[in-house]
Wavefront OBJ file of the C-alpha trace (Angstrom):
o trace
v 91.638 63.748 103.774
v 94.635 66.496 102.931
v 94.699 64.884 99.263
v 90.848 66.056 99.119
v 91.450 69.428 100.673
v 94.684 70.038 98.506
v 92.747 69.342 95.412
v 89.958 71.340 95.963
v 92.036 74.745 97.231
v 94.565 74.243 94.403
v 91.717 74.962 92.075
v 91.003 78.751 93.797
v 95.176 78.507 94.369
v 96.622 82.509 93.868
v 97.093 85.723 95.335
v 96.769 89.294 94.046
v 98.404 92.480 94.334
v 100.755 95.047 93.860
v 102.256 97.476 96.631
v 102.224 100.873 96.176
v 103.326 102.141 98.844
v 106.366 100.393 99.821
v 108.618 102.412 96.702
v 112.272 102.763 98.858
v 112.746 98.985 98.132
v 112.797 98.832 95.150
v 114.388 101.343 92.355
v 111.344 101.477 90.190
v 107.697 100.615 90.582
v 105.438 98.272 88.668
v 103.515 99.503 86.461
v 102.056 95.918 85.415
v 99.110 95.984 87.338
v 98.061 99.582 87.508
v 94.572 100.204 86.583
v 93.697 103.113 84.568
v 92.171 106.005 85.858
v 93.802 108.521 88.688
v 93.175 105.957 91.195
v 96.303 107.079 93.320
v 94.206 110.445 93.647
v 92.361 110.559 97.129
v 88.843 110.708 96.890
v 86.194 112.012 98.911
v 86.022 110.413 102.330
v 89.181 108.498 101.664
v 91.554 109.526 104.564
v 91.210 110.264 107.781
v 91.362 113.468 107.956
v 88.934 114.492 105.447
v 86.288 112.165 106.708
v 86.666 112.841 110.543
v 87.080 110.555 113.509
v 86.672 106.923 112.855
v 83.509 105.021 114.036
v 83.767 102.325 116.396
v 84.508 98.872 115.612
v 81.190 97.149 114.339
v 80.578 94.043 115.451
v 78.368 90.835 114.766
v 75.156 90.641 116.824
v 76.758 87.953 118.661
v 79.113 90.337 119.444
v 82.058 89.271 117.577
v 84.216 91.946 115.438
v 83.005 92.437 111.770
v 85.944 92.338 109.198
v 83.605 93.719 106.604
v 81.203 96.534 106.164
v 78.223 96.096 108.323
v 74.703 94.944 107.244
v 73.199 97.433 104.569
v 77.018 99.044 104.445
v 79.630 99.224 101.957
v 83.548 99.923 101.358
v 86.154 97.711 101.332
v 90.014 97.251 102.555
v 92.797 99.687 101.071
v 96.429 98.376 100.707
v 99.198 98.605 103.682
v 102.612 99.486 103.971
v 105.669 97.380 104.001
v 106.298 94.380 106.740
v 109.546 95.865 107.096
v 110.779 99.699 107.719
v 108.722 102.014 109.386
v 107.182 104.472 106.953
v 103.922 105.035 106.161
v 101.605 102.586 107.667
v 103.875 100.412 108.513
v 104.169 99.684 112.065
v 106.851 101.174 114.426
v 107.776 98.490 115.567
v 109.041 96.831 112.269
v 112.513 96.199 111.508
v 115.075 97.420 109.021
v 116.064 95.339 106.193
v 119.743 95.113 107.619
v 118.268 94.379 111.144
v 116.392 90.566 109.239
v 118.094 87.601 110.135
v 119.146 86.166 106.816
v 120.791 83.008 106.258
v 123.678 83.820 104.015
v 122.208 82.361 101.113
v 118.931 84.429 101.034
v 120.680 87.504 102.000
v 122.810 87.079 98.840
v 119.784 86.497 97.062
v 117.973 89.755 98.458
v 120.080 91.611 97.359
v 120.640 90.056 93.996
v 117.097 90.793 93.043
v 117.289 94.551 95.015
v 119.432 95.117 92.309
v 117.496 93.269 89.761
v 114.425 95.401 90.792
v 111.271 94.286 88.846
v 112.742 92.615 86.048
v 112.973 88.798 88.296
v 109.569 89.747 90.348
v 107.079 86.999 89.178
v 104.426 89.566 89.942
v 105.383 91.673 87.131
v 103.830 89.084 84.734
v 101.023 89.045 86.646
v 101.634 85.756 88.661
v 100.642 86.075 92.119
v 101.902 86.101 95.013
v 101.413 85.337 98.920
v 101.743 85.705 102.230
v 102.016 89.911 103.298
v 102.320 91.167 99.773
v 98.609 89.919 99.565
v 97.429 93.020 101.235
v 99.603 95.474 99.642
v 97.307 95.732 97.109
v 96.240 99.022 95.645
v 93.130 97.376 94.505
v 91.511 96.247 97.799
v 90.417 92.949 99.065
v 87.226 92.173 101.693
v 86.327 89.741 103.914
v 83.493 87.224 103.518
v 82.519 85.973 106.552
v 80.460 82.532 106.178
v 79.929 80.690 109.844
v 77.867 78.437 107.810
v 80.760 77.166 105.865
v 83.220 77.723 109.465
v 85.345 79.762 106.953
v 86.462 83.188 106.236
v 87.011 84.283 102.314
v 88.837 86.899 101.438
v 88.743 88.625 97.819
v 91.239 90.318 96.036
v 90.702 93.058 93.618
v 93.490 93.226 91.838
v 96.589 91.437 89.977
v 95.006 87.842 89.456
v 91.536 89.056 91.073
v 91.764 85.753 92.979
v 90.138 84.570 96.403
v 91.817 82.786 99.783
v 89.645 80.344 102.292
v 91.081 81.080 105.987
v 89.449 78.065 107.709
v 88.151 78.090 111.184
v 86.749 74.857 111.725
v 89.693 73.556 113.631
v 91.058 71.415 111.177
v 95.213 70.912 111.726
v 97.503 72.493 109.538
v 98.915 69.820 106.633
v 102.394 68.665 107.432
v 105.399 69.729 105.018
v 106.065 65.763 104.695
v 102.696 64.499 103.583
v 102.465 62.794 100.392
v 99.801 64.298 99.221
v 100.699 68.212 99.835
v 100.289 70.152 97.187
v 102.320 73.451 97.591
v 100.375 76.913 96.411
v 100.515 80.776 96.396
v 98.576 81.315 99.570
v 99.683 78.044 101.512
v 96.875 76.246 103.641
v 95.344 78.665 106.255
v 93.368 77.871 109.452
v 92.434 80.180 111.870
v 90.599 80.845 115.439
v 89.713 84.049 117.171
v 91.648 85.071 120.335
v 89.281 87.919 121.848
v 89.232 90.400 119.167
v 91.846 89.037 117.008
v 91.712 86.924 114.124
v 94.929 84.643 114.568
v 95.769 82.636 110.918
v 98.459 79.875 110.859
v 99.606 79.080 107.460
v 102.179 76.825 106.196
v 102.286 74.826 102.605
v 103.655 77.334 100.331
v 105.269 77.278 96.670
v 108.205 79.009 95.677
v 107.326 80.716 92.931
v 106.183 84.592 94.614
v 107.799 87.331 95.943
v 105.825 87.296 99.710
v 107.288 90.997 100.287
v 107.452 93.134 96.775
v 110.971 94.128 97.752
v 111.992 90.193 97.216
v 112.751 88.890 100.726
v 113.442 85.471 100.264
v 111.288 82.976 101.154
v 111.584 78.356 100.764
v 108.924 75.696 100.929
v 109.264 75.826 104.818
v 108.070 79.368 105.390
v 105.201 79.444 108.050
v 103.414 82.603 108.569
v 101.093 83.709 112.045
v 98.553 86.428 110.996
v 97.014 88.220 113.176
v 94.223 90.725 112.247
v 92.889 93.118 114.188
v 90.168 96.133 113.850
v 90.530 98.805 116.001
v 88.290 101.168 114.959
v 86.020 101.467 112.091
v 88.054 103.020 109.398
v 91.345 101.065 110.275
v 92.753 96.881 109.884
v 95.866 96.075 111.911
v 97.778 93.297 110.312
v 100.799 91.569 111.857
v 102.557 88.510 110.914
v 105.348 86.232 112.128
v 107.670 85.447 109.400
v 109.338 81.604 110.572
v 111.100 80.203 107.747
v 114.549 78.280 109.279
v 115.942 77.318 105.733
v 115.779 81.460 105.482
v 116.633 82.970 108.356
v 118.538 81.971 110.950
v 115.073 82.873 113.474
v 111.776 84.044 113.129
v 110.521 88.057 112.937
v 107.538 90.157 112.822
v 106.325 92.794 110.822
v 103.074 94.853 109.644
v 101.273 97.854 108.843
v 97.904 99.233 108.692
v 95.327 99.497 106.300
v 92.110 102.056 105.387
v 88.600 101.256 105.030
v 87.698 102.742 101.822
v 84.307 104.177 100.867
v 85.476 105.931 97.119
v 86.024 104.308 94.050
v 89.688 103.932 92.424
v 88.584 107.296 90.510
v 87.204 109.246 93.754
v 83.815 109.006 92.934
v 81.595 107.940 95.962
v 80.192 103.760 95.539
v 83.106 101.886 97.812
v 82.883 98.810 96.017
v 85.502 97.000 94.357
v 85.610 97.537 90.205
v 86.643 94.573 87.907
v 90.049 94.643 87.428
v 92.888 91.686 85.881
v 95.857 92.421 85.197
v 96.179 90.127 82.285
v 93.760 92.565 80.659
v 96.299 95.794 81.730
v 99.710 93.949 81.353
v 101.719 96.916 80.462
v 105.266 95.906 81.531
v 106.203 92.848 80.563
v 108.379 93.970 77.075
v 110.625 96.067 79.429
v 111.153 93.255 81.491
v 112.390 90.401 78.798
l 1 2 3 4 5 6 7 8 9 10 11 12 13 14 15 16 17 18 19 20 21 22 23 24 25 26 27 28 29 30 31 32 33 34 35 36 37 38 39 40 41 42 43 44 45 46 47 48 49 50 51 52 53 54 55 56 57 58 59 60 61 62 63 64 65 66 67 68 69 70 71 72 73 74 75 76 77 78 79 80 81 82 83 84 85 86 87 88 89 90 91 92 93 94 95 96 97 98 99 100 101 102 103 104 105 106 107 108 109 110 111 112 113 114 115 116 117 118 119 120 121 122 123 124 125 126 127 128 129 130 131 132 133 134 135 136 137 138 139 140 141 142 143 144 145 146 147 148 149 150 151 152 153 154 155 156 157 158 159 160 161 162 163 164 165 166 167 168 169 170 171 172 173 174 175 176 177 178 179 180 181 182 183 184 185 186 187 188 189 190 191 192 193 194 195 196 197 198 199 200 201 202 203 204 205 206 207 208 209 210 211 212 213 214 215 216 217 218 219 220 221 222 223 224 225 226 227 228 229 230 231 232 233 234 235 236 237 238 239 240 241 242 243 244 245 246 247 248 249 250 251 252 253 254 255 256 257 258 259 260 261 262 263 264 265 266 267 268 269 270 271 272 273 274 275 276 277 278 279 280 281 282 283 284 285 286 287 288 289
């Protein structure tokens, strides 16, 4: 039964996106998966202050919160902030780099590729990546509900413009020792609702991403709990629990916020999501050889 659900996610396997607002990590930014245009120029309507107090949540007729935009509606999810620090949108809560509890190995390894910087960041050839660094796109990403399906798929707009199944139909969580796991970019991801929060276990990922864009380590036994929440109209609260023993020597949490956005990377009004690959924009890669 795994073998048949591993073969069919591996085909839609990836992750997209590029942080832009988590610089102090890292000495210089990507520039890999920028898409033209001013799109780092707020728009109309794009923060809070310019478009007034946020709307209340809006909800499902059964009552349930709606990720997305509402029936007839449109916009989409900006990127957040960093699951570590506290600037930004980042949560207050969040810890300091030198606060994580590394195991030696991947502390020696953080801050082999802090040093690095963008040159060893798989991203920056347009791989993709998972776990947090998902949502850190400046591209955006939405939420397709389907209760048909007992499923929730997200879309990414940027780096690989790829797509991740969150699956609520109760289903366990693959074991790291089956035969027939497959590991991928966004690991295998069920999920129920807890009140008004989306809670997504996740486990089964590769090693070949970045899950933070400043290079926190990660191994095959990393296990992520998200937990999404919407408390108002115009805002997404993400937090995760990073558990990865083989990493660090216990598990943490982290998170930020993110926007709904009604304006187009450019500013104009729309508030849908514009084609975008990076494999098509992939100016970065000769300063990285």
């Amino acid at each position: 039964m795994i073998g048949t659900h591993v073969n069919r996610l591996m085909l839609f396997a990836g992750a997209a996106v590029l942080s832009s607002l988590s610089w102090a990590l890292l000495p210089t930014p990507t520039v890999a998966q920028q898409p033209p245009g001013p799109r780092e120029t707020p728009g109309p309507g794009r923060g809070r202050g310019e478009r007034g107090p946020s709307k209340p949540t809006p909800r499902h007729a059964s009552g349930r919160v709606n990720l997305g935009a509402p029936p007839g509606g449109s916009g989409f999810w900006g990127g957040g902030g960093s699951i570590v620090g506290r600037r930004g949108s980042s949560l207050p809560t969040n810890h300091d780099v030198s606060e994580l509890p590394f195991q030696p190995w991947s502390k020696a390894l953080y801050d082999a590729r802090l040093k690095q910087g963008e040159k060893d960041d798989p991203h920056a050839r347009c791989l993709p990546p998972g776990g947090p660094r998902q949502f850190q796109t400046p591209n955006g990403f939405e939420f397709i509900e389907q209760p048909d399906r007992k499923r929730i798929t997200i879309i990414f707009g940027g780096g690989p413009r790829s797509w991740r199944f969150i699956y609520l139909d109760g289903r366990p969580l693959p074991k790291l020792d089956d035969a027939d796991l497959i590991p991928t970019y966004f690991g295998y991801s069920m999920g129920h609702w807890e009140g008004d929060t989306l809670i997504v276990e996740s486990t089964g990922y590769n090693e070949k991403f970045w899950f933070h864009r400043g290079g926190l380590p990660h191994t095959d036994a990393l296990h992520l709990t998200e937990r999404f929440s919407r408390p108002d109209f115009d805002t997404l609260k993400y937090e995760v629990t990073v558990d990865d023993p083989k990493a660090y020597t216990r598990s943490w949490r982290g998170g930020f916020t993110m926007p709904w956005t009604y304006t187009n990377w450019d500013g104009s009004p729309g508030g849908e999501m514009q084609e975008y690959f990076c494999q098509d924009n992939e100016r970065d890669y000769s300063r990285l050889r």
